[in-house]
C-alpha positions in Angstrom: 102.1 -55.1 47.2 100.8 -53.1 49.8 101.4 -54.9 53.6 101.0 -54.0 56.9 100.3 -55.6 60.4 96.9 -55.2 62.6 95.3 -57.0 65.4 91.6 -58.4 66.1 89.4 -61.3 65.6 89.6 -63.1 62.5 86.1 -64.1 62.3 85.1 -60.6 62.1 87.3 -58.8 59.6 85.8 -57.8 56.3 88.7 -58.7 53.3 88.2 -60.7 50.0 90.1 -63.6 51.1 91.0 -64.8 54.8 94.0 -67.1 54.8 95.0 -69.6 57.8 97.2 -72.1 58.5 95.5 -75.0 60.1 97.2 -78.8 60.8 95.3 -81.7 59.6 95.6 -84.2 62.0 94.7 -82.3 65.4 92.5 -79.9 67.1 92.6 -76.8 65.6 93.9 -73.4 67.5 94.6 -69.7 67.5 92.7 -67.9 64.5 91.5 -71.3 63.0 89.5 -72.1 66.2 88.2 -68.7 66.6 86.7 -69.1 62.4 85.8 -72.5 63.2 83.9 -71.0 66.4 81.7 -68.4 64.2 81.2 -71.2 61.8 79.5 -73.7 63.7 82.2 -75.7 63.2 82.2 -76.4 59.8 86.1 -75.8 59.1 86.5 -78.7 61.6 83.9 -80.8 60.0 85.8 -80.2 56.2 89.2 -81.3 57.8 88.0 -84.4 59.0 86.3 -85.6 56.3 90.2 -85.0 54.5 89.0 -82.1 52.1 92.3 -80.8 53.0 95.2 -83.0 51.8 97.8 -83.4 54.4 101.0 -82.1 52.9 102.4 -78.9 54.1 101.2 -76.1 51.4 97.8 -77.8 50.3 95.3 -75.6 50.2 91.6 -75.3 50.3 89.1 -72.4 49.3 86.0 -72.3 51.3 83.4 -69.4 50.2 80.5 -67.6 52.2 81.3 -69.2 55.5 78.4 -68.5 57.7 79.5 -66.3 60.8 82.4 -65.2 59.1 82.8 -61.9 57.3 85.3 -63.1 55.1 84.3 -63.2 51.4 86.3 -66.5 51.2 88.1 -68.4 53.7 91.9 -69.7 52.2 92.8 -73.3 54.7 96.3 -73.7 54.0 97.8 -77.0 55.6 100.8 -76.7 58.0 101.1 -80.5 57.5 101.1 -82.7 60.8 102.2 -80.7 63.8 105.1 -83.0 64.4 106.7 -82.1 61.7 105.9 -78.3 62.1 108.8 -75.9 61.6 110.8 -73.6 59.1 110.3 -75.5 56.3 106.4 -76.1 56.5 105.3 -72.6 57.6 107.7 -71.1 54.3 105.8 -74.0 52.4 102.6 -73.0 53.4 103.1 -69.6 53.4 104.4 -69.7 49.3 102.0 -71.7 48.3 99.3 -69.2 50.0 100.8 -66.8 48.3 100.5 -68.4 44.8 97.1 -68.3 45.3 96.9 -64.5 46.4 98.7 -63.9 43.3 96.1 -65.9 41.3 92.8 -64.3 42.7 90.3 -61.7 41.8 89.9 -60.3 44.9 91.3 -57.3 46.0 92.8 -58.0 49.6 93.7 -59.8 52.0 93.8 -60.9 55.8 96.2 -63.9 56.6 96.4 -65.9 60.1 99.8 -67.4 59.4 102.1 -65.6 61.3 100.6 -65.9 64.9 101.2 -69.7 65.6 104.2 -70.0 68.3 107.5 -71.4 66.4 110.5 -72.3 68.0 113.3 -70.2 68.0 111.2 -68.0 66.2 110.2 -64.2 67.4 106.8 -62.7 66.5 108.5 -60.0 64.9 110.9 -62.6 63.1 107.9 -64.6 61.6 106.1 -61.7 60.5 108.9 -60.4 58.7 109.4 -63.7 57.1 105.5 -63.7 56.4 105.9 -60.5 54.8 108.3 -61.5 52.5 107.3 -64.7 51.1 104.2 -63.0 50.5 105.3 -60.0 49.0 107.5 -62.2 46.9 104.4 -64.6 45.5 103.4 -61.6 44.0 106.2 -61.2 41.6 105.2 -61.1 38.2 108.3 -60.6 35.2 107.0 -58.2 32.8 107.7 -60.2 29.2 107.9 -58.7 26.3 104.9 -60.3 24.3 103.2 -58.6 21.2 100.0 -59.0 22.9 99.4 -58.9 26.6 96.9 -59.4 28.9 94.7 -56.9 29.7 93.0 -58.9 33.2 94.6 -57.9 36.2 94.6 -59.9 38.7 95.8 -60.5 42.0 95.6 -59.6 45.5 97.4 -55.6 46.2 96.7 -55.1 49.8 97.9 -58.0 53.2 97.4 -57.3 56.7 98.9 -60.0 58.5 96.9 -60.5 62.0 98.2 -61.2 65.1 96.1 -62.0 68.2 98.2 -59.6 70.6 99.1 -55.4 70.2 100.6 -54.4 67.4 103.9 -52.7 68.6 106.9 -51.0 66.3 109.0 -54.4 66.4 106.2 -55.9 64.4 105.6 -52.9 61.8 109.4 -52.7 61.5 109.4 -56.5 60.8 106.5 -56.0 58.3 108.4 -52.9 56.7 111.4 -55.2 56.3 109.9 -58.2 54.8 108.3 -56.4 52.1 111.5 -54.4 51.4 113.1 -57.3 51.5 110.7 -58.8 48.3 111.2 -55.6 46.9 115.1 -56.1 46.4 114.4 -59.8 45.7 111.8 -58.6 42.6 114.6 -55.7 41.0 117.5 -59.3 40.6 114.8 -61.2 39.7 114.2 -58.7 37.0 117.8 -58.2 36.3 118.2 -62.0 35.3 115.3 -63.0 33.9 115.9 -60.0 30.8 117.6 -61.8 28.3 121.3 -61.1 27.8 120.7 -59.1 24.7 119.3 -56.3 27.3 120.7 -56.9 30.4 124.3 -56.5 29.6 127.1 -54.6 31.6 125.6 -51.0 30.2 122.3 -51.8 31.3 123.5 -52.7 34.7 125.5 -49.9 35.2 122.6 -47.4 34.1 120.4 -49.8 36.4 122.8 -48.8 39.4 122.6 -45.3 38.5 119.0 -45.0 38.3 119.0 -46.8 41.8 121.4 -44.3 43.3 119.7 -41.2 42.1 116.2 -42.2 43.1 117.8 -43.4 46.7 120.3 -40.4 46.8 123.2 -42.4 46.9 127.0 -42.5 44.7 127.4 -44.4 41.8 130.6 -44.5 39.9 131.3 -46.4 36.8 134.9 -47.1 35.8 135.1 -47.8 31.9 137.6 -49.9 30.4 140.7 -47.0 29.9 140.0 -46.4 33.8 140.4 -50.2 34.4 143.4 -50.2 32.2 145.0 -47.8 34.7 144.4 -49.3 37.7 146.3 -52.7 36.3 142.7 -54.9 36.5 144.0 -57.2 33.4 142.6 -60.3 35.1 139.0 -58.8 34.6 139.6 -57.1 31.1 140.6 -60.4 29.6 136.9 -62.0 29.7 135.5 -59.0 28.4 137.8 -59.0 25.5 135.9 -60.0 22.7 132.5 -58.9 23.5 130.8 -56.3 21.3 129.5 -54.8 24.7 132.3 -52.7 26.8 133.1 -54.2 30.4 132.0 -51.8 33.0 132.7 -51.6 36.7 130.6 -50.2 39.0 131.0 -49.1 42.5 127.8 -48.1 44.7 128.4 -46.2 47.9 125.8 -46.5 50.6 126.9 -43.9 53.6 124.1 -44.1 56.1 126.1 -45.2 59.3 129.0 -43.4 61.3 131.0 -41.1 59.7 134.2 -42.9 59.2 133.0 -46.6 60.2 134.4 -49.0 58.0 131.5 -50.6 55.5 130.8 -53.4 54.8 131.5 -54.3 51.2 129.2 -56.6 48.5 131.1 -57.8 45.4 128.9 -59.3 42.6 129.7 -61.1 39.6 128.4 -59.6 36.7 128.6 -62.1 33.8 125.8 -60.8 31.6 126.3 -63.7 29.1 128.6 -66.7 29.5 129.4 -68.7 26.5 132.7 -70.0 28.0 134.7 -68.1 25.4 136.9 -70.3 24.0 136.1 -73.2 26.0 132.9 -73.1 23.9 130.1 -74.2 26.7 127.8 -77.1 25.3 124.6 -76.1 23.5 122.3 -77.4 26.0 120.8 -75.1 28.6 122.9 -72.3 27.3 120.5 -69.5 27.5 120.6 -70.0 31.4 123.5 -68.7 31.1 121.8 -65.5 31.4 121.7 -66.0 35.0 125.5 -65.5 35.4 125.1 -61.9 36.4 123.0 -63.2 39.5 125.8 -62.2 41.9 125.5 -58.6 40.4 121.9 -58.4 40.3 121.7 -59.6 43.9 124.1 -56.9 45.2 122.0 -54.3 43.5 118.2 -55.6 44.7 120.0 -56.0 48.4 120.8 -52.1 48.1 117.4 -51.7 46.9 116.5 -53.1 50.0 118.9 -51.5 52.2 118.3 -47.8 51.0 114.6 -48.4 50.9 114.7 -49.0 54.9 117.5 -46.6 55.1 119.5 -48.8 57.4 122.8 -47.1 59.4 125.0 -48.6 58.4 127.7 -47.8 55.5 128.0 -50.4 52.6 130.3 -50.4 49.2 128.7 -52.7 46.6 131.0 -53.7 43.8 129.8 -54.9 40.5 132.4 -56.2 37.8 130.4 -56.8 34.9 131.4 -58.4 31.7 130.6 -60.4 28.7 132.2 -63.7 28.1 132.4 -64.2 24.1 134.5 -66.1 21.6 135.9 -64.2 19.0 139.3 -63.5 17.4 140.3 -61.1 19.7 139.2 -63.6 22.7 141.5 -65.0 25.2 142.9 -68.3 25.3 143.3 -71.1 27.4 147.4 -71.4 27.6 147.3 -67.1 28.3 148.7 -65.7 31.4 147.2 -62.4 32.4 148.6 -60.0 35.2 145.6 -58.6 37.8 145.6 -55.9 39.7 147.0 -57.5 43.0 150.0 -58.0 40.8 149.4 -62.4 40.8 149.8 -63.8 37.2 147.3 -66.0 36.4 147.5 -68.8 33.9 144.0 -69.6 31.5 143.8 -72.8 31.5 139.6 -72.6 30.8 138.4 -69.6 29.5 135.4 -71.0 31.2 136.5 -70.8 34.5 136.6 -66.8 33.8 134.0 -65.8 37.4 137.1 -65.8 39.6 139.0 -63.9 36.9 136.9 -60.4 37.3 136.3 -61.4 40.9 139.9 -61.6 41.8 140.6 -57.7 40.6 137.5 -56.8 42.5 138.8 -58.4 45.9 141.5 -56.4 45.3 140.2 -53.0 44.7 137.5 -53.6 47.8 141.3 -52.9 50.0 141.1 -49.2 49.1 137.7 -49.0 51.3 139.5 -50.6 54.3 136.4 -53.0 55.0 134.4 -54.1 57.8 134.7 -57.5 55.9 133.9 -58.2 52.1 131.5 -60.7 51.0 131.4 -62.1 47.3 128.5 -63.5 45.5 129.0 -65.4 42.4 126.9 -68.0 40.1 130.4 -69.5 40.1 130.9 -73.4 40.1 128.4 -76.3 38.8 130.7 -78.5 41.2 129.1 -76.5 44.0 125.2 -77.6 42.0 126.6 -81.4 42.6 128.0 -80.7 46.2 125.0 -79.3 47.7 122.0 -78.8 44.7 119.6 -76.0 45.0 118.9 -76.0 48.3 121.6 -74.3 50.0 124.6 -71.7 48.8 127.8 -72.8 49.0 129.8 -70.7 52.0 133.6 -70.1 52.5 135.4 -67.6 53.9 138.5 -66.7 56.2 137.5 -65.9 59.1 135.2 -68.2 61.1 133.1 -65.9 63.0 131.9 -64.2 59.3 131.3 -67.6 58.2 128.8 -68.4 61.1 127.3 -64.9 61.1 126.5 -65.3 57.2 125.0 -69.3 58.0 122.7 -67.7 60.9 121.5 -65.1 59.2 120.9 -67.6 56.5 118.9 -70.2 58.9 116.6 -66.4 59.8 115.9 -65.5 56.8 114.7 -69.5 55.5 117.7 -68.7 52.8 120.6 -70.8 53.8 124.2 -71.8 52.8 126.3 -74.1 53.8 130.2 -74.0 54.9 132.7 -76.0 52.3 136.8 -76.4 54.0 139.0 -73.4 52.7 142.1 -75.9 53.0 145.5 -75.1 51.8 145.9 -79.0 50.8 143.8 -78.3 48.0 145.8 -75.0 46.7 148.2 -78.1 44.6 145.3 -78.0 42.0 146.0 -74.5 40.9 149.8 -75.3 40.7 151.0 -73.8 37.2 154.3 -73.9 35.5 153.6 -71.0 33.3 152.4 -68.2 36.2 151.9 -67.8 40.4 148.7 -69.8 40.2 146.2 -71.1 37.0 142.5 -70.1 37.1 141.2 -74.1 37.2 141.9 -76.8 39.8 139.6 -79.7 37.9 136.9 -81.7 39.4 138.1 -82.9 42.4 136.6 -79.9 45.0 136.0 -77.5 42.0 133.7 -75.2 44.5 136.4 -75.8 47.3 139.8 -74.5 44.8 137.9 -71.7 43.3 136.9 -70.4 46.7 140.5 -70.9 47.4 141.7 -69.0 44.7 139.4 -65.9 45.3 141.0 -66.2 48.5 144.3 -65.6 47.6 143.4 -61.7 46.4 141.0 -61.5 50.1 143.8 -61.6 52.5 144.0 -58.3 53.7 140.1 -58.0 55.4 137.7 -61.1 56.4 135.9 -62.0 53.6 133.7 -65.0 52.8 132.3 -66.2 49.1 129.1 -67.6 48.6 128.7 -69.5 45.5 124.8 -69.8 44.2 125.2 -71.1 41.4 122.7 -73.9 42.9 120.5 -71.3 44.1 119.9 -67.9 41.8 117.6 -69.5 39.3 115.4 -73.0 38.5 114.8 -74.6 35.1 112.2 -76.5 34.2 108.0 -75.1 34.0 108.9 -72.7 36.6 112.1 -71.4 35.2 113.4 -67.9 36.1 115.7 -66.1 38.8 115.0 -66.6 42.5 116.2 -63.4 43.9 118.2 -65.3 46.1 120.5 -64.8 48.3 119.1 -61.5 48.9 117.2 -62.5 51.8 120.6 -63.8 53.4 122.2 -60.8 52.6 119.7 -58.3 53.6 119.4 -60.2 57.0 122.6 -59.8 57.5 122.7 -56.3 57.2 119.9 -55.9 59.1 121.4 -57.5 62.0 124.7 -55.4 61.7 122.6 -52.0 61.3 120.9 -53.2 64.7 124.8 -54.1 66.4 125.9 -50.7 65.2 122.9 -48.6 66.1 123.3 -50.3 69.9 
C-alpha cells in the first residue's frame, strides 16, 4: 500500500473513500465539522438519530454526500470522548482499515490522525496511523487450486492533517508503512505451514533479504555448529528430517565500530514436543513457534527498508522439534556452548535449549544489549493472555526502554520478577541446572534460565507466546512484536544520530 501525508480541507478532496473519526455523543470537530459544514449538516443529523453505534470502531458508510467531493464518506466511531485514548483511536483506526481492505475503490483520504491525543505527537500518531493501516491491508497469499480473480481493495492513503506537512511527519508516514511492511514478511513466515517454512526456507528467506538490502548473511550448518560446542541447540533438531540451521544477519549502518545491538529469534519451525509428545489439539498452531525468528527477520525488513544508523546482529536458531528414534530424551543431559550441562527433563521445554547457545554466541559481537524473542511459555498465555508480551531482562533501564517503546508503538509487554528465589525449580541432580522448573512461575524460571547464558551484556526476553498469533475465525500470525522492536530501534538510531 502506497501512503503518504498531505494537508487541505477535507471537504474538498477528490478520493474514493473519505474516512473520519467522529465521537458519538458530542459536538463534532476538526475534519468532521468541516464535512459536516459542506453538508448542511447531515453527518450531525445521522449521529443523532444513532446511525452510528457508539463503540469505539463502528463504522458507517455514507455515499454522495452533497458539498463533499468525496465519492463516499467512511464515519468511524471514536466511542465517547471520555474514554478517548490509545486504545480507541488503534480500534478505530483497524477497523477503518478492514473496511479499506474490503472496498472497490481505489483510494483513500483519512481524517484520523489529526485529533489532539495525549502524550501523543503529530508525528507519533501519524506513524501509528500509517501502520495500522498499512497493516489492514495484509492479505496471506494461500495456496488454493482456484483463486480469486476480483481484486479489491484500497492501494493508495493520504492521511490529512489540518496544519503543514513538514519532514517529521513524512518520516513518520515512511516509518509506519515500513513498519507494516516488516510486520506482513513474519506474518507470512508463520502463517506457511511447517511443511514449507522450515529452517532451510528461513535461512534462504534471510538471504534473499540480505541481498535485495545489501546486507551479510551467514548460515552455520550443523558440522559448523558441532565445532563451536552448541550441543544444547543440536539436541532438538535431532531427529528432524530437516537439517538445523543457524543464521546470523549483519546490519552495519551505524558508526564504524559501535557496538550493535543484537535480535535473537527462536526458530521452531514445527514443535511436536519430541518426546514429550504435545496433545493433539491445536497442534498445527504449533507452526507459529518460529514467530520469534520470523519477527527478527520482518524487523530487519523494516530496519534496512528505512536504512536506520544504527548497527544490528540478528540471530536466528532454527530447528525442528520431532520424535523419532534418534530424538532426545527426557532424563538426557546435553553440554551447550557456554560449557552449562543441562538436564532434559521435557523435551518440550526445548525453546530455551537453542536459545541458550544463541545467548552465548551473541558475546562474540560484544553487544550494545541483546534482546530475545521467543513463542516460549503457555504459563506466560495464563499470566498475562494476548494482550501484552511477557518482559524480563537484567538490567532495569532495558527493561523500561523496551515497555516505552511498547506503550509508542500500541504493542506492549509487561515486566515479570527475574528473582533468584525461583532458580530452586531448575535444581537437578544429574547436571548444573534442568531445562524445566514446573508450573509454579513457568514464564518467570524459563526467563531465568535464559538468563543464566546472558550475563555478560544487558539483555532482556520477551516471551509472545500470548501475542504472535490468534486462533479462532480470524486465525493467523500477528506480526507482533515487530512494532515494539522496530520502535525501539527507531528511537536508538535517533539517540545515536544525536
Amino acid at each position: 500500500m502506497d501512503i503518504s501525508v498531505s494537508s487541505g480541507s477535507p471537504e474538498k478532496v477528490k478520493t474514493g473513500i473519505l474516512a473520519v473519526g467522529v465521537f458519538v455523543d458530542g459536538a463534532l470537530t476538526g475534519a468532521a465539522k468541516a464535512i459536516d459544514a459542506a453538508a448542511g449538516g447531515k453527518l450531525a443529523a445521522k449521529l443523532k438519530r444513532g446511525d452510528l453505534e457508539e463503540n469505539a470502531g463502528a463504522t458507517l458508510m455514507l455515499h454522495d454526500l452533497p458539498g463533499v467531493a468525496a465519492e463516499r464518506v467512511l464515519l468511524v466511531s471514536l466511542g465517547k470522548r471520555e474514554d478517548f485514548g490509545d486504545r480507541t483511536v488503534r480500534e478505530a483506526l483497524t477497523s477503518g482499515a478492514r473496511v479499506l481492505a474490503a472496498s472497490n475503490a481505489a483510494d483513500a483520504v483519512v481524517c484520523m490522525a489529526d485529533g489532539e491525543m495525549a502524550g501523543r505527537s503529530l508525528a507519533s500518531r501519524v506513524q501509528l496511523a500509517a501502520r495500522v493501516l498499512a497493516d489492514g491491508a495484509y492479505k496471506f497469499d494461500a495456496p488454493r487450486a482456484k483463486k480469486s480473480t476480483k481484486v479489491r481493495g484500497v492501494k493508495k492513503v493520504t492521511l490529512l492533517v489540518a496544519g503543514k506537512v513538514d519532514k517529521a511527519l513524512e518520516a513518520a508516514a515512511k516509518n509506519g508503512a515500513a513498519i507494516a511492511e516488516g510486520m506482513a514478511l513474519t506474518k507470512d513466515l508463520g502463517n506457511l505451514g511447517g511443511n514449507v517454512c522450515n529452517p532451510g526456507y528461513l535461512a534462504t528467506t534471510a538471504k534473499a533479504l540480505g541481498k535485495e538490502f545489501k546486507f551479510k548473511v551467514e548460515v552455520l550448518e550443523r558440522a559448523d555448529m558441532e565445532k563451536l560446542g552448541m550441543g544444547s541447540l543440536l539436541s532438538v533438531g535431532r531427529a528432524s528430517y530437516s537439517p538445523c540451521k543457524f543464521i546470523i544477519m549483519k546490519y552495519d549502518g551505524g558508526a564504524k565500530g559501535a557496538k550493535p545491538v543484537v535480535l535473537v529469534g527462536k526458530g521452531i519451525t514445527f514443535d511436536t514436543g519430541g518426546i514429550s509428545l504435545k496433545p493433539g489439539a491445536l497442534l498445527d498452531e504449533m507452526k507459529y513457534d518460529m514467530c520469534g525468528a520470523g519477527s527478527v527477520i520482518g524487523v530487519f525488513k523494516t530496519l534496512a527498508r528505512l536504512k536506520l544508523p544504527l548497527n544490528v546482529v540478528g540471530l536466528v536458531p532454527a530447528v525442528e522439534n520431532m520424535p523419532g528414534g534418534n530424538a532426545s530424551r527426557p532424563g538426557d543431559v546435553v553440554t551447550s556452548m557456554s560449557g552449562i550441562t543441562v538436564e532434559i527433563l521435557n523435551t518440550d521445554a526445548e525453546g530455551r535449549l537453542i536459545l541458550n547457545d544463541a545467548l552465548t554466541y551473541a558475546e562474540r559481537f560484544d553487544p550494545a544489549c541483546v534482546i530475545d524473542i521467543a513463542t516460549l511459555t503457555g504459563a506466560c498465555v495464563v499470566a498475562l493472555g494476548a494482550h501484552a508480551s511477557g518482559l524480563l531482562a537484567n538490567d532495569d533501564a532495558l527493561a523500561a526502554e523496551l515497555l516505552k517503546c511498547g506503550i509508542d508503538a500500541g504493542d506492549r509487554a509487561w515486566q515479570l520478577p527475574l528473582w533468584e528465589e525461583y532458580m530452586s525449580q531448575l535444581k537437578s541432580n544429574f547436571a548444573d541446572m534442568s531445562n524445566l522448573g514446573g508450573p509454579p512461575g513457568g514464564a518467570i524460571t524459563a526467563g531465568l534460565f535464559l538468563s543464566k547464558f546472558a550475563k555478560k551484556y544487558r539483555w532482556a526476553h520477551l516471551d509472545i507466546a500470548g501475542t504472535s498469533s490468534v486462533g479462532g475465525d480470524a486465525k493467523g500470525a500477528t506480526g507482533r512484536p515487530v512494532p515494539l522492536l522496530a520502535q525501539f530501534l527507531i528511537e536508538r538510531s535517533a539517540a545515536a544520530a544525536t
